[in-house]
C-alpha positions in Angstrom: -26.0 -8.6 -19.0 -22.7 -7.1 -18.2 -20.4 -8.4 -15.7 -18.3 -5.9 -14.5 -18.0 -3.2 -11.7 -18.5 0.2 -12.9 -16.7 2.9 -10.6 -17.7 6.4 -10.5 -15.1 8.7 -8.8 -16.4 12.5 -7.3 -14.4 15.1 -5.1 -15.6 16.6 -2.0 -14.6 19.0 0.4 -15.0 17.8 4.2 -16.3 20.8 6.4 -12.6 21.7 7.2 -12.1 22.5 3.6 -10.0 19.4 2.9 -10.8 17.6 -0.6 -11.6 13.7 0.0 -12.4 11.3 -3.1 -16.0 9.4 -2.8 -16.3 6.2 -4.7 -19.5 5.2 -5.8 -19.6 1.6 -7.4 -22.4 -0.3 -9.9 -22.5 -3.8 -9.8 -23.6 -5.9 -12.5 -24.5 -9.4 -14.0 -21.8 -11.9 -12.0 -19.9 -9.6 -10.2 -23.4 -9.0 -8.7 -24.4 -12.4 -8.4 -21.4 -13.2 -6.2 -22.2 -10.4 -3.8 -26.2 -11.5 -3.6 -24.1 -14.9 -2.7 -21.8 -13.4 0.0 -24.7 -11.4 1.3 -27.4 -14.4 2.0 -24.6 -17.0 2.8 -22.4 -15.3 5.3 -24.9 -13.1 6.6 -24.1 -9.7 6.1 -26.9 -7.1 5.6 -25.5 -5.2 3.0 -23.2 -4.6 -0.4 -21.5 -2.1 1.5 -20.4 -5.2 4.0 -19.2 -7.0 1.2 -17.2 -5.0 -0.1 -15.5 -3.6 3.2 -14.7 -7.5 3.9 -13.3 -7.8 0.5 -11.2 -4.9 0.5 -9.9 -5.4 4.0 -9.1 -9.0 3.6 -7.6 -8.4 0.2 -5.4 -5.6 1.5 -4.8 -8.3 4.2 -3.6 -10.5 2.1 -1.7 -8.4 -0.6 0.6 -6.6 2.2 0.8 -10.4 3.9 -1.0 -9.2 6.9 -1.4 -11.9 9.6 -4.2 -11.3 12.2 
């Protein structure tokens, strides 16, 4: 089993014409494991909550954000 995050990147164009990048990401082996973790131990209801915590808090804490 692979432990890595696969990230597949697509274009769109929003209804106003504007061209927006969608990320879609596949999660495997441990990285997967640790969000199944997350999920059932902090209570969130989704990947998709996961990951927005873990990209907001690391953004957080790479700019040296205090809340």
């Amino acid at each position: 089993m692979k432990n890595s995050i696969k990230i597949i990147r697509e274009m769109f164009k929003t209804l106003d014409n504007k061209e927006v990048e969608g990320l879609t990401l596949v999660l495997e082996g441990r990285i997967k494991r640790i969000f199944d973790i997350l999920q059932e131990e902090k209570g969130y209801n989704d990947n998709g909550e996961v990951l927005r915590d873990i990209i907001s808090n690391g953004l957080d804490k790479i700019l040296d954000i205090d809340k």
